[in-house]
C-alpha positions as CSV (number, residue, x, y, z in Angstrom):
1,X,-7.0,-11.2,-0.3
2,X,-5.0,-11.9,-2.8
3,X,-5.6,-15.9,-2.6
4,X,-9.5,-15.1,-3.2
5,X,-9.5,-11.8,-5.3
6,X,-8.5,-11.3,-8.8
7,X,-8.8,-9.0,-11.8
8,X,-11.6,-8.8,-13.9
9,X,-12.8,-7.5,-17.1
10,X,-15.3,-4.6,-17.5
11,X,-18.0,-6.7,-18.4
12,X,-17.5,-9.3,-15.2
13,X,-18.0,-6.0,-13.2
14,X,-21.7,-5.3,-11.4
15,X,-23.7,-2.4,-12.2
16,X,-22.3,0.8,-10.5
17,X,-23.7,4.0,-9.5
18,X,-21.4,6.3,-8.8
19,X,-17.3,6.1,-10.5
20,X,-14.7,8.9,-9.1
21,X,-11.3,9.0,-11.0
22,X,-8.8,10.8,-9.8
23,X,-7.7,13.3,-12.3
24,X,-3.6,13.5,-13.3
25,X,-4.6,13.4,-17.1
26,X,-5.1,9.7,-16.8
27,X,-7.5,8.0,-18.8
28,X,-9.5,5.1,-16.9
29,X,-11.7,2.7,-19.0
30,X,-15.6,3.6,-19.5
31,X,-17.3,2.4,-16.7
32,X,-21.4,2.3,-17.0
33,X,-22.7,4.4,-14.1
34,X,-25.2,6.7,-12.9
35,X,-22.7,9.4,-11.7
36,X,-19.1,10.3,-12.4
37,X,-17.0,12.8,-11.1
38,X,-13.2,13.3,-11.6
39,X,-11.6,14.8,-8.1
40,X,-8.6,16.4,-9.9
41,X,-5.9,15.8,-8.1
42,X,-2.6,16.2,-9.8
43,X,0.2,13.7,-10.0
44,X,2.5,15.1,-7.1
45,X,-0.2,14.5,-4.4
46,X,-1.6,11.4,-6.2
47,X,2.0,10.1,-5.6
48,X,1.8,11.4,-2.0
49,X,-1.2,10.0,-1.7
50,X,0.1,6.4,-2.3
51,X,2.8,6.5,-0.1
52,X,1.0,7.5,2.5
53,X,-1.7,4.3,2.0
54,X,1.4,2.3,1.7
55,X,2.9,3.4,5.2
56,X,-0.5,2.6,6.8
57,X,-0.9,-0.6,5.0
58,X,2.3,-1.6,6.2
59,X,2.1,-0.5,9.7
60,X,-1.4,-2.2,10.1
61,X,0.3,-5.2,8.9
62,X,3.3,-5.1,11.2
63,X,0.6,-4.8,14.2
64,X,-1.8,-7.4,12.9
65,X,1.5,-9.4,13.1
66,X,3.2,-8.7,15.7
67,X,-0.3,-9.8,17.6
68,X,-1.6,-6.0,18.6
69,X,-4.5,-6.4,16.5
């Protein structure tokens, strides 16, 4: 992915319809959409949150490598 994908800027981004952000007081650029919604979550379990995608990314990788994939 990271051989074909790559950031962008706001404008280079298609139309959207619907933009969640994630709460923790952080401030994410203004995105054009037809609905937005902020889930809230605070900063402990946004942290939480991304180690636990990390351990799964990892351990998909590890499988994918190791052939059980």
């Amino acid at each position: 992915m990271e051989e074909s994908k790559f950031s962008k800027l706001l404008a280079d981004i298609s139309p959207v319809d619907i933009v969640v952000t994630m709460g923790y007081n952080v401030q994410c650029p203004t995105l054009a959409c037809k609905h937005r919604e902020d889930w809230g979550l605070d900063y402990e379990t946004f942290i939480e949150t991304i180690a636990l995608i990390e351990t799964k990314i990892l351990n998909l990788k590890e499988r994918i490598l190791n052939g059980k994939i």
